[in-house]
C-alpha positions as a Markdown table, in Angstrom:
| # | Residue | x | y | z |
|---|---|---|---|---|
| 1 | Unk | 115.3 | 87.6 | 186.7 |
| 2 | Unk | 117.3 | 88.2 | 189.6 |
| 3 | Unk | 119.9 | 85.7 | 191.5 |
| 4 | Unk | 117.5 | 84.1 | 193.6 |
| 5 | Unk | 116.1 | 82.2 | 190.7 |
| 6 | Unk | 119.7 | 81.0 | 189.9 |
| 7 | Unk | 120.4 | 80.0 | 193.1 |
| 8 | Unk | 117.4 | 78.3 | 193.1 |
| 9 | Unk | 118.1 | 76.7 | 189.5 |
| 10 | Unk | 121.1 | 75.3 | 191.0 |
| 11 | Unk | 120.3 | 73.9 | 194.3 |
| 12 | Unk | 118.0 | 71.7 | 191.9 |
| 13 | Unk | 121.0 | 70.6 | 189.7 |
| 14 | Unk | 119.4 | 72.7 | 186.7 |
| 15 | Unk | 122.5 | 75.1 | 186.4 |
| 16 | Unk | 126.1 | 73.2 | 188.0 |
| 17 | Unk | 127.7 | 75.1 | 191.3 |
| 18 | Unk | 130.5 | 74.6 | 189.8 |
| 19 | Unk | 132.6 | 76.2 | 186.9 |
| 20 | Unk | 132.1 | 75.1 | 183.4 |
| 21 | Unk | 134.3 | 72.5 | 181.5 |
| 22 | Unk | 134.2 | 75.5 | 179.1 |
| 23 | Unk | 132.5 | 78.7 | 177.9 |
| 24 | Unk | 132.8 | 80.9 | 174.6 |
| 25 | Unk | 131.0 | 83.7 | 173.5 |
| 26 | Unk | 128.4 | 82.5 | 170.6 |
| 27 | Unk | 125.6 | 83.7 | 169.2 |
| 28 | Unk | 121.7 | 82.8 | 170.5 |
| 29 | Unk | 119.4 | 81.3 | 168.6 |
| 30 | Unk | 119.5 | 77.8 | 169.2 |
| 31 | Unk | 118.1 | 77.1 | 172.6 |
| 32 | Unk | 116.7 | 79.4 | 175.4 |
| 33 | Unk | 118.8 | 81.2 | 177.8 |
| 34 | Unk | 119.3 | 78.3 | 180.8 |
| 35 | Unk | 118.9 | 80.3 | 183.4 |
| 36 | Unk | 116.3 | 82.8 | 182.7 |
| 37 | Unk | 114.3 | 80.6 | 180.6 |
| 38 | Unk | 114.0 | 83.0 | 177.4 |
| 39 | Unk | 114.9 | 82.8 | 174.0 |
| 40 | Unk | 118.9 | 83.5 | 172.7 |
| 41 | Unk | 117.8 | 84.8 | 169.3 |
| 42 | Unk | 120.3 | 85.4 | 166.6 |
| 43 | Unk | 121.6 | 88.7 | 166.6 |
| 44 | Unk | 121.8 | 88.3 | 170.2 |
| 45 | Unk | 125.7 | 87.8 | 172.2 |
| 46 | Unk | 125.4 | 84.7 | 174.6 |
| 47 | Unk | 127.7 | 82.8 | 175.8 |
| 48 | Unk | 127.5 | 78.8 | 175.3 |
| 49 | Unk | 128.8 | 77.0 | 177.8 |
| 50 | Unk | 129.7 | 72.8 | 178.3 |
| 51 | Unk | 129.3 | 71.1 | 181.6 |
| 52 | Unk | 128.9 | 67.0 | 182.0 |
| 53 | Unk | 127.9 | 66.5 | 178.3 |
| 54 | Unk | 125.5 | 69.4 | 178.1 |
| 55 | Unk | 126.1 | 72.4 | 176.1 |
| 56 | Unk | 123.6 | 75.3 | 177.2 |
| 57 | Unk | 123.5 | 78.9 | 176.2 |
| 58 | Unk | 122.7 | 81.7 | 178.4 |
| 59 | Unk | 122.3 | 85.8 | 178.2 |
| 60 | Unk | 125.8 | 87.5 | 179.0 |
| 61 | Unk | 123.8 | 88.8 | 181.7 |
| 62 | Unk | 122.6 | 85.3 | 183.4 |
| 63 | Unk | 125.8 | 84.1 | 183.3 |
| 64 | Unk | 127.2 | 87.1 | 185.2 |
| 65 | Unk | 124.2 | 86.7 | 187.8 |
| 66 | Unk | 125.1 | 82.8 | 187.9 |
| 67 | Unk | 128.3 | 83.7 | 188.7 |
| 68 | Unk | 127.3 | 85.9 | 191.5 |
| 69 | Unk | 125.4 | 83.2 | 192.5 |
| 70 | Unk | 127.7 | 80.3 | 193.2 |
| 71 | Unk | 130.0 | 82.1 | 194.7 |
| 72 | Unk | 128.2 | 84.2 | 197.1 |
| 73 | Unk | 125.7 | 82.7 | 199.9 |
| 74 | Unk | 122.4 | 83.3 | 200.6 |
């Protein structure tokens, strides 16, 4: 996984450019991480976030990589 994929995920409207209505720190288990694609599981941090009706969940990590991402260019 690195920020190219993220990028990449949000030129395609898969991830928003733009910050979240809101995040908190959950746990996994429900869906896969949106950015990287893997599973959340259970005893795993991640933090769930809300944008435009949709509620995703993604690693601690991806979401520091996404945020790297939309703020830096190419």
């Amino acid at each position: 996984m690195n920020v190219s994929h993220i990028r990449d995920k949000i030129a395609r409207g898969e991830l928003p450019g733009t910050d979240w209505e809101a995040t908190r720190l959950t746990v996994g288990g429900l869906f896969p991480c949106a950015a990287c694609d893997t599973p959340t599981t259970p005893i795993d941090a991640a933090v769930e976030c809300h944008h435009g009706g949709s509620r995703v969940l993604l690693h601690p990590d991806c979401y520091v990589m996404w945020e790297e991402a939309r703020r830096s260019p190419r």
